[in-house]
C-alpha positions as CSV (number, residue, x, y, z in Angstrom):
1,X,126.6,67.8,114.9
2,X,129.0,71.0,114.7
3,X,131.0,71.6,117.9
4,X,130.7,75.4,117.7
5,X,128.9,77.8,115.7
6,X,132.2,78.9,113.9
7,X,133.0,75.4,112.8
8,X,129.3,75.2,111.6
9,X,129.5,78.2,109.5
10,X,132.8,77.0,107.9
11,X,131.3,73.9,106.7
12,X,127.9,75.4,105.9
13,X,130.2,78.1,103.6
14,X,132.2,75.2,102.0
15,X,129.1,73.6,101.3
16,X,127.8,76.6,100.0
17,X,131.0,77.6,97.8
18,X,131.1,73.6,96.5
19,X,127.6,74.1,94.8
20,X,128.5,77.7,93.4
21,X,131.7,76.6,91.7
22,X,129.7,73.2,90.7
23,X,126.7,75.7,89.5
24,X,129.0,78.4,88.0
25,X,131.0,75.0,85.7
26,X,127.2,73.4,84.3
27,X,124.5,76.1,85.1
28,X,122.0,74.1,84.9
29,X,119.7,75.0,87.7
30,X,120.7,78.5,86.7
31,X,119.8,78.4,83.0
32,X,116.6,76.6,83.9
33,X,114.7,78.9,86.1
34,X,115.9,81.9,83.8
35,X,114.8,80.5,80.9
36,X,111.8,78.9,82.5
37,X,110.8,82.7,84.0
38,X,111.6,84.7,81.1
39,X,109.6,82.8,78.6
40,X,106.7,82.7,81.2
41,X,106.9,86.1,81.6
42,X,106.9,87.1,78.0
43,X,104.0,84.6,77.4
44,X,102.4,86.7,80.3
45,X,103.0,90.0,78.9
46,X,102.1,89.4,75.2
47,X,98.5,87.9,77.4
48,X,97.8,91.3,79.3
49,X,99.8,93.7,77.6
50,X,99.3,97.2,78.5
51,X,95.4,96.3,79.6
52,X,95.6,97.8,83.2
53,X,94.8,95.5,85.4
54,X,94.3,95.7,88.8
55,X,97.3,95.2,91.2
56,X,95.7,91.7,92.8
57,X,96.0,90.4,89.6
58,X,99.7,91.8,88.9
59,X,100.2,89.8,92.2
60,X,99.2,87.3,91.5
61,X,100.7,86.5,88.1
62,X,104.0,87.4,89.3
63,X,104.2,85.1,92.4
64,X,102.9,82.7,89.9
65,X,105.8,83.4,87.5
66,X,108.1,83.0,90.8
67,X,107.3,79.9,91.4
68,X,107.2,77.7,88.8
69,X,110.2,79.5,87.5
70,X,111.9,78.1,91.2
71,X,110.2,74.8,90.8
72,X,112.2,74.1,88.0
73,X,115.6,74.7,89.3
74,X,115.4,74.5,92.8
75,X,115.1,70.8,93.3
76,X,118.7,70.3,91.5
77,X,120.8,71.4,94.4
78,X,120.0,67.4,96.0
79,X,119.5,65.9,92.8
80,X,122.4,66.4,91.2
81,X,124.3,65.3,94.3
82,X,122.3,61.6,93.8
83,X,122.7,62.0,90.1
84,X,126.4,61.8,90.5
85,X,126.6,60.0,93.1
86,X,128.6,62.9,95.0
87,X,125.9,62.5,98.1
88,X,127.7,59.4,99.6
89,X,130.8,61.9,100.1
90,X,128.8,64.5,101.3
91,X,127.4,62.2,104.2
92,X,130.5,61.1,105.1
93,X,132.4,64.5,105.3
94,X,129.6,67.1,106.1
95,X,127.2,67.5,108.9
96,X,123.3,67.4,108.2
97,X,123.0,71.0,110.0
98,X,126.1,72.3,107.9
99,X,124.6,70.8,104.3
100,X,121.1,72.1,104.4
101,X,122.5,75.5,105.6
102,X,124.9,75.7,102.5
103,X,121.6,74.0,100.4
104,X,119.1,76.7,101.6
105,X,122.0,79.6,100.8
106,X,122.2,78.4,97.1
107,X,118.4,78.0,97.1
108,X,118.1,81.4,98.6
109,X,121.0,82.8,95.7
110,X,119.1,81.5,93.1
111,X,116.0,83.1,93.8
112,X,118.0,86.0,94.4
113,X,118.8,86.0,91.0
114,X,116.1,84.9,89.2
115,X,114.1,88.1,90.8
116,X,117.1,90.7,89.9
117,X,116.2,89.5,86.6
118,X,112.3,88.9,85.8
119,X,111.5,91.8,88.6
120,X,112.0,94.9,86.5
121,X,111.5,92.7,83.3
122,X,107.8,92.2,84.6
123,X,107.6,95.8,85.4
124,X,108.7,96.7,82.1
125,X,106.7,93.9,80.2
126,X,103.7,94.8,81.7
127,X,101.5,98.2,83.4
128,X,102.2,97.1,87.1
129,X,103.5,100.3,89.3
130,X,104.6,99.5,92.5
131,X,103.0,102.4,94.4
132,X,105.2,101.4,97.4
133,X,109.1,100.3,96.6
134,X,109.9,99.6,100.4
135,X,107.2,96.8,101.1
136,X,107.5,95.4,97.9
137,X,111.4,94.5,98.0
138,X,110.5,93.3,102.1
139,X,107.6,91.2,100.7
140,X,109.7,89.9,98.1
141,X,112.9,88.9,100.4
142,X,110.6,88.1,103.3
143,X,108.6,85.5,100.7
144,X,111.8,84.5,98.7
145,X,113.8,83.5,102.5
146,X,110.4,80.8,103.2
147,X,110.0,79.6,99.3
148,X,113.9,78.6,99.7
149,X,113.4,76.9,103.3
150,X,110.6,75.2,101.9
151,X,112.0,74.4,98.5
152,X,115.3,72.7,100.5
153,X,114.1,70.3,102.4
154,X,111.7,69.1,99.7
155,X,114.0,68.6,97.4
156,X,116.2,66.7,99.6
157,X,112.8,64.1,99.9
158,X,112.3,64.2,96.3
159,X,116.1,63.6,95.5
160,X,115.2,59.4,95.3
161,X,112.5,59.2,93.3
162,X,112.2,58.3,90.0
163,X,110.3,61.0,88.6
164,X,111.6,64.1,90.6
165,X,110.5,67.2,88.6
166,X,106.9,66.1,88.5
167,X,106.8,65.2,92.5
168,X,109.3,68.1,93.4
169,X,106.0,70.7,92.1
170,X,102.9,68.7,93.1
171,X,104.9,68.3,96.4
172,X,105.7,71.9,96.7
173,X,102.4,73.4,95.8
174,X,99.9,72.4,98.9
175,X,102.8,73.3,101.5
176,X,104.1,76.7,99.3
177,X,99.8,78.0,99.3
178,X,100.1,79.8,102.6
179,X,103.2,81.4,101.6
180,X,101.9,82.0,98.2
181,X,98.8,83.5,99.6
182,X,101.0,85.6,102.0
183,X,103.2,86.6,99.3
184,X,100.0,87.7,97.0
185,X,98.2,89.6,99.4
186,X,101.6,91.4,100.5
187,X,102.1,92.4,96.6
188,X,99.1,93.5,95.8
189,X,99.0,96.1,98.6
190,X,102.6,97.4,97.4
191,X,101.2,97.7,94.3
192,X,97.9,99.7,94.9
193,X,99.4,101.2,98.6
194,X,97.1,104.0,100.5
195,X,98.7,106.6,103.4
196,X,100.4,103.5,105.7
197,X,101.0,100.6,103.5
198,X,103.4,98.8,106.0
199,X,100.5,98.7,108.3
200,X,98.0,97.8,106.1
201,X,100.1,94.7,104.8
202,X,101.1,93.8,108.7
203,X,99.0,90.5,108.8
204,X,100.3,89.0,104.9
205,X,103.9,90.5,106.5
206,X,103.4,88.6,110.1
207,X,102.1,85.6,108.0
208,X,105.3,85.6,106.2
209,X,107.9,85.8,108.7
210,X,105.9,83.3,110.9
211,X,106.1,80.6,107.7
212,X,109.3,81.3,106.7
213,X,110.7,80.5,110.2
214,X,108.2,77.6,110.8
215,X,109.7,76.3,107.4
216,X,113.6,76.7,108.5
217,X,113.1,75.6,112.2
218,X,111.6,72.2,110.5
219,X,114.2,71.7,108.2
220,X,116.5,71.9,110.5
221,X,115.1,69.7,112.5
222,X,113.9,67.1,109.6
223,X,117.0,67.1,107.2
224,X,119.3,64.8,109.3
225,X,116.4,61.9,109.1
226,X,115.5,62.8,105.4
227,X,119.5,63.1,104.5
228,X,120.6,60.0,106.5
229,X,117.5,57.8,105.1
């Protein structure tokens, strides 16, 4: 373990900066949840078009976007490291605490990205309004910090297997549902929001918070075993 919280950010940030430049030479994971998102989306949009739906189903398809646009390039951050054989260094030079803090910063980057890009693209694409801005960015950064905590630590338990996109989503699904359902409910009233829409959405917003630092506080607990196994 880390002596001092300085000497665990430096080596969470070197962790961190390792898979950027590593991410910025292949962009892979990058490319792949891009991709993945915007063809989903335009799929989506050439579906519903300019029907006017109502703003639980908006919700809905775009958390539904979100996520299997992550699931397809979140897992990479571990498996790449087993793919070439660069996790046998990182055991021996890193701490666990330090590596899934770096991990769950790239995680929380990509998502980051992917949303600056299929966000307004879904507003264009389709005839969602977000009737309240403010709850919809917390909603999305509250949701996006708990998809990446739980997103790290199962793709460092997926990193083995054989068939690791498959098991990284069927894996992800059942423990992702609350936060999906969280994440929904949040959206929806950002979309259709009355007088006091931060109070309305407190319970989908306390639901949020609560998961996403159940979700951290376990991985940081957990990743040592899962790393070191």
């Amino acid at each position: 373990m880390p002596k001092s919280s300085s000497g665990l950010a430096s080596k969470s940030l070197a962790v961190l900066r390792k898979d950027i430049l590593s991410e910025y030479r292949t962009r892979y994971a990058v490319n792949a949840i891009l991709l993945f998102g915007v063809t989903t989306l335009t799929v989506v949009s050439f579906s519903v078009g300019q029907l006017g739906l109502p703003g639980d189903v908006y919700a809905a398809l775009f958390w539904i976007i979100l996520f299997f646009s992550a699931m397809s390039g979140l897992a990479q951050v571990f498996v790449k490291e087993e793919e070439s054989r660069t996790a046998i260094v990182l055991r021996l030079t890193s701490d666990p605490s330090a590596i899934y803090i770096g991990k769950l910063a790239f995680n929380f980057l990509l998502l980051m990205l992917l949303e600056l890009v299929i966000t307004p693209l879904f507003f264009i694409m389709t005839d969602a309004r977000a009737a309240d801005v403010g709850l919809f960015l917390v909603v999305l950064v509250i949701g996006s910090i708990g998809l990446a905590g739980a997103s790290t630590l199962i793709a460092a338990i997926i990193s083995k297997a054989n068939i690791k996109g498959a098991l990284f989503a069927v894996l992800s699904f059942p423990i992702l549902l609350p936060l999906l359902i969280g994440a929904i409910g949040g959206t929806r009233k950002a979309l259709t929001a009355g007088e006091n829409p931060f109070a309305a959405a407190s319970s989908e917003l306390q639901l949020l918070v609560s998961y996403a630092v159940v979700m951290i506080t376990a991985g940081w607990l957990l990743f040592e075993f899962v790393w070191e196994e």
